[in-house]
N, C-alpha and C positions, 0 to 999 in steps of 0.2 A: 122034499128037502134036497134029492140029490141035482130036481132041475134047478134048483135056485142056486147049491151051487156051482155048479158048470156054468150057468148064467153068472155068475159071479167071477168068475176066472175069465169066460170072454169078454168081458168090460174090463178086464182088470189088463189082460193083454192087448185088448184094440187100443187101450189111452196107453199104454205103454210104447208101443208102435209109436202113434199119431205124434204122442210126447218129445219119442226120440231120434223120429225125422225131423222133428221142429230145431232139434238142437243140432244133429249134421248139418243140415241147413243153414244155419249159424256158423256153426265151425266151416264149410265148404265158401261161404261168404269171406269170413274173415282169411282164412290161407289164400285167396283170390286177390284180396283187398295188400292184403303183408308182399304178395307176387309181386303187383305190380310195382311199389314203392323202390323195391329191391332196386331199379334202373333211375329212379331220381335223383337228381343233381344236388349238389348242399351252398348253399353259401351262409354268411353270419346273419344274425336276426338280433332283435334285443327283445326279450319278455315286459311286456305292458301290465299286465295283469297275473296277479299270481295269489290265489285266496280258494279256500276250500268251502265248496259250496252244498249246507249240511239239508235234510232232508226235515228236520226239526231244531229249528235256533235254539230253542230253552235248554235240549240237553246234548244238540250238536251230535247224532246219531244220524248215517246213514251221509257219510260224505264222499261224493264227488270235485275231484279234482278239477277247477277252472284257471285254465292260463290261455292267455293270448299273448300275441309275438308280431313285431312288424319285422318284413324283411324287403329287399331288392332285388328286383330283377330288371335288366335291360333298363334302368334310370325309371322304374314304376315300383311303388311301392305299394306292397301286401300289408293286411292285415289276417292273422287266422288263429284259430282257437284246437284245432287240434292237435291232440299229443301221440294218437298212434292212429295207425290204419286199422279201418273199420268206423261205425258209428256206435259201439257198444263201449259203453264206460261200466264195467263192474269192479265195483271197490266199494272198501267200507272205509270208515274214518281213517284209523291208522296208514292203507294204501293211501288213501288220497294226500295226507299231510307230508307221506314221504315222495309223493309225487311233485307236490308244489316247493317241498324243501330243496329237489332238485331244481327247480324252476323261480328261482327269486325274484322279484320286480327289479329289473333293471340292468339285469345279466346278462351277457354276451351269450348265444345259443348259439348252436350249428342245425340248421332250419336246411329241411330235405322240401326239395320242391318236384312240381309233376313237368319237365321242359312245357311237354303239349300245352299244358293249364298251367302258368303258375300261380294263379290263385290257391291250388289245391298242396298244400302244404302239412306236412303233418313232422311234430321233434323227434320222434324215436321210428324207427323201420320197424322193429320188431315186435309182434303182436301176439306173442307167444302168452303172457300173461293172462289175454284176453280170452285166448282160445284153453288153456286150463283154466279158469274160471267158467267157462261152458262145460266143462267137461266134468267139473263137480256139479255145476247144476245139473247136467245127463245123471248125471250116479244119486244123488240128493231123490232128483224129482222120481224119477225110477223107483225107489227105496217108499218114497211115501204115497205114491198112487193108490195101491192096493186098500190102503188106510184110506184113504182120501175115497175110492170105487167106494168099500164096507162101510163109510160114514155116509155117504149119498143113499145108497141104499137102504139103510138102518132109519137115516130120517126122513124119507119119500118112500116107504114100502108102498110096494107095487098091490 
């Protein structure tokens, strides 16, 4: 009993590890991604698209915020869909509706663009939201491994 569990804690701390470099990794990504924005330029944009895009229609549960925006540069015109630095959209319904309620079909926006790239355009600088939302899934996923190790093992015994 007592190898199983000692066996049992070092599974339980290796996916803890494995788990919570996946998520620094993430956060190191996104303060990287929020850096560089920091130095991009703004000019006006207008939003094209502004609707919350649910993860089940029937009961509208598990919504991501969808807006795109045209904007100018040098007499060229962009098209782009993102709202902050990073590629990680975490939100639930409520976050997304209040994301798009800032973002209305039709509205004037102040659109941060990359000089180098202006393709690469994102409406908000700051990515802080995104990077606390990481940081509860570090604490969440952490919290339930152990459960999650004792449940693999209980139904695959070795």
């Amino acid at each position: 009993m007592t190898a199983n569990l000692a066996s049992y804690f070092q599974q339980t701390i290796l996916w803890m590890i494995l788990f919570s470099l996946l998520m620094f990794g993430i956060i190191i990504y996104l303060r990287i991604a929020a850096s560089a924005v920091k130095n991009w330029v703004s000019v006006p944009g207008k939003v094209t698209t502004s609707r919350v895009s649910y993860e089940s229609s029937a009961d509208k549960t598990g919504g991501t915020p969808f807006v795109t925006y045209v904007y100018e540069v040098d007499g060229k015109i962009y098209k782009e869909g993102s709202i902050s630095p990073g590629i990680f959209t975490l939100s639930d319904k409520t976050n997304a509706e209040r994301v798009v309620a800032r973002y209305p079909r039709g509205s004037v926006v102040t659109v941060y663009y990359n000089p180098k790239n202006p393709s690469q355009a994102v409406l908000e600088k700051n990515s802080q939201a995104q990077i606390g939302g990481i940081y509860g899934v570090l604490v969440l996923g952490n919290l339930l491994i152990p459960f999650a190790v004792f449940l693999f093992n209980t139904i695959f015994k070795r």
